[in-house]
C-alpha positions as CSV (number, residue, x, y, z in Angstrom):
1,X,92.2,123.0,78.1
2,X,93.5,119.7,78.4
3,X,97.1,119.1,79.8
4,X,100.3,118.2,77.8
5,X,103.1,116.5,79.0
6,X,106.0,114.6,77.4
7,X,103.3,111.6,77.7
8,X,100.8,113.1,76.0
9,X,103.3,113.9,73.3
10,X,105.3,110.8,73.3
11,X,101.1,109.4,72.8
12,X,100.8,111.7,70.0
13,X,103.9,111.3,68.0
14,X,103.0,107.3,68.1
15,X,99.6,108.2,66.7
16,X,98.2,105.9,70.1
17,X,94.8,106.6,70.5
18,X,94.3,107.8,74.1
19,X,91.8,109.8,75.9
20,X,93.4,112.4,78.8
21,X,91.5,113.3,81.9
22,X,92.3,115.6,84.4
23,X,92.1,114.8,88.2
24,X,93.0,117.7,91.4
25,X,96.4,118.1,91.1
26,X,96.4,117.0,94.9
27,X,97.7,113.1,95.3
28,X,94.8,111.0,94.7
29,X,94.8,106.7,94.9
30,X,94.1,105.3,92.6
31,X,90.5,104.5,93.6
32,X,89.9,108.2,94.3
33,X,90.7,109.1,90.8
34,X,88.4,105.7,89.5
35,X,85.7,108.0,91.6
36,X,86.5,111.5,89.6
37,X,86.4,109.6,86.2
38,X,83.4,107.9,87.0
39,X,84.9,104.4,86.2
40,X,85.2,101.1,88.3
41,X,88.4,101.1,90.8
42,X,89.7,97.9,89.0
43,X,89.9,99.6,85.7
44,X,92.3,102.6,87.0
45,X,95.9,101.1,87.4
46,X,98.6,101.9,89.6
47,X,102.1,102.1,89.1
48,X,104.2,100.9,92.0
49,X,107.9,101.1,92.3
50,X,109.7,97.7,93.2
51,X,113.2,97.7,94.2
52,X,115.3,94.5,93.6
53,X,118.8,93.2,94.9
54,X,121.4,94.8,92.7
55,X,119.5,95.9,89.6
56,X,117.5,98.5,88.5
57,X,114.0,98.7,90.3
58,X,110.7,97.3,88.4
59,X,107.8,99.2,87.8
60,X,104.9,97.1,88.4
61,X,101.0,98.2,87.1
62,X,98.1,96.9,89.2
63,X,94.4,97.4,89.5
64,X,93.8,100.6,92.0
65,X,92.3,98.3,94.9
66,X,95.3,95.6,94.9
67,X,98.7,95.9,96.5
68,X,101.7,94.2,95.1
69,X,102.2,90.6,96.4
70,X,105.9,90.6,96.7
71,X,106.6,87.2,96.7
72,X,104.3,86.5,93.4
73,X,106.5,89.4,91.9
74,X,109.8,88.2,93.3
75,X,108.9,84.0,91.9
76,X,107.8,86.0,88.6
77,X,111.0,88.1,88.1
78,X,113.3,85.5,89.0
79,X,114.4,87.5,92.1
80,X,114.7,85.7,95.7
81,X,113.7,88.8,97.4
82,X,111.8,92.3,96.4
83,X,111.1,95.2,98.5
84,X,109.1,98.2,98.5
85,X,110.7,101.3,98.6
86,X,109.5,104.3,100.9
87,X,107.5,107.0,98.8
88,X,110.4,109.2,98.9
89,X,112.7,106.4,97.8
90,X,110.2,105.9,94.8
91,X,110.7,109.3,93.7
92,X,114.2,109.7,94.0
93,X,114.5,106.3,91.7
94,X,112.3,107.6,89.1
95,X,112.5,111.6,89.4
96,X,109.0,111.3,89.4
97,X,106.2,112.4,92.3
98,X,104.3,110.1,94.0
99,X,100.9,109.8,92.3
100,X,102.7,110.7,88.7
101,X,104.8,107.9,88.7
102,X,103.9,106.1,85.0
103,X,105.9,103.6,82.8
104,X,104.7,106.1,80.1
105,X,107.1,108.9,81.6
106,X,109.7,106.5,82.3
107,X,110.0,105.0,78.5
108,X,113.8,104.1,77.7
109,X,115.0,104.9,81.2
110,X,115.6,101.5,82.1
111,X,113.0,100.2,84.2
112,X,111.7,97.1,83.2
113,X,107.9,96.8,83.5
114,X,105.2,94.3,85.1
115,X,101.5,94.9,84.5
116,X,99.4,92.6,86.6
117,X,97.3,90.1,84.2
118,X,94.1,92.0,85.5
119,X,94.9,94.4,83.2
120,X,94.0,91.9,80.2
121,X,90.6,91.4,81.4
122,X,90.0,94.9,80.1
123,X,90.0,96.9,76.7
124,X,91.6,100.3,77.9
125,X,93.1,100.7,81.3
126,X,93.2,104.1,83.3
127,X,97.5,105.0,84.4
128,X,98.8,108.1,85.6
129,X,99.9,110.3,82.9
130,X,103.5,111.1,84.5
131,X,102.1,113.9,86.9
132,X,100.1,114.4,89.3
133,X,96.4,115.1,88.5
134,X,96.3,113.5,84.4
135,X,95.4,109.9,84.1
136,X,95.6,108.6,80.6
137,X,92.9,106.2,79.2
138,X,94.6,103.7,76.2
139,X,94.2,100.1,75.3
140,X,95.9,97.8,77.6
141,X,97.5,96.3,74.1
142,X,99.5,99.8,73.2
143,X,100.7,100.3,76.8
144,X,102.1,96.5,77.0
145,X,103.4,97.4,73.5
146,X,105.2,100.9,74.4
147,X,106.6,100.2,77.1
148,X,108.1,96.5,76.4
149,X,106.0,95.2,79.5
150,X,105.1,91.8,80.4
151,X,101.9,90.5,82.3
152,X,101.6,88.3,85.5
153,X,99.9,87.2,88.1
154,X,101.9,89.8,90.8
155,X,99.2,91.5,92.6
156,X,96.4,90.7,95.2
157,X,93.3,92.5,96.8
158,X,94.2,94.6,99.7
């Protein structure tokens, strides 16, 4: 039985063609999960919580190997300065646990989105499906779409 969530609805009700594929419910990276799938790490995106000065934190979506380059993100947004939150932080900004966290889940809450241009390279992307152990499989063109996201050049191989 496959799992549904508010994603998987929200997915549904927009008639978004997606594929769902459960993962351990344990917290897997990124790269982990690209292993259970059976699909290259750069192809599985994570969604990392950015905080900024004074404004509502971005959600940024890079390739599972790459970590955010803060000063890329920071010259991108605008912003003279960007942090990373702690894990704990990033949950109690989105009500969301760590290794769940998705734009998807997050849709008119607020947070503006950043998916690193990486994810244009490819047809369909792999991004948490807004818990822990579902990973949602759509074209990179519906996510941008659904979740008013822009792309840029904001992430770098760790």
């Amino acid at each position: 039985m496959t799992i549904t969530n508010n994603v998987t609805r929200f997915l549904d009700a927009r008639k978004v063609a997606y594929t769902a594929h459960e993962l351990p419910a344990e917290k897997l990276g990124a790269v982990e999960a690209a292993q259970h799938i059976g699909v290259l790490p750069d192809q599985v995106f994570k969604t990392i919580v950015i905080v900024r000065e004074k404004k509502k934190p971005v959600l940024v979506v890079i390739p599972g190997p790459h970590v955010v380059d803060l000063k890329l993100l920071a010259a991108f947004l605008g912003e003279k300065r960007v942090s990373l939150p702690t894990e704990r932080e990033a949950e109690q900004l989105t009500g969301l646990q760590a290794g769940g966290i998705s734009p998807l889940a997050l849709i008119n809450k607020g947070f503006q989105v950043v998916i690193d241009s990486a994810a244009q390279g490819y047809g369909q992307i792999y991004i948490s499906g807004g818990q822990r152990g579902l990973d949602i499989q759509l074209p990179v063109a519906d996510l941008a779409k659904l979740v008013n996201a822009r792309f840029g050049n904001v992430s770098r191989e760790e």
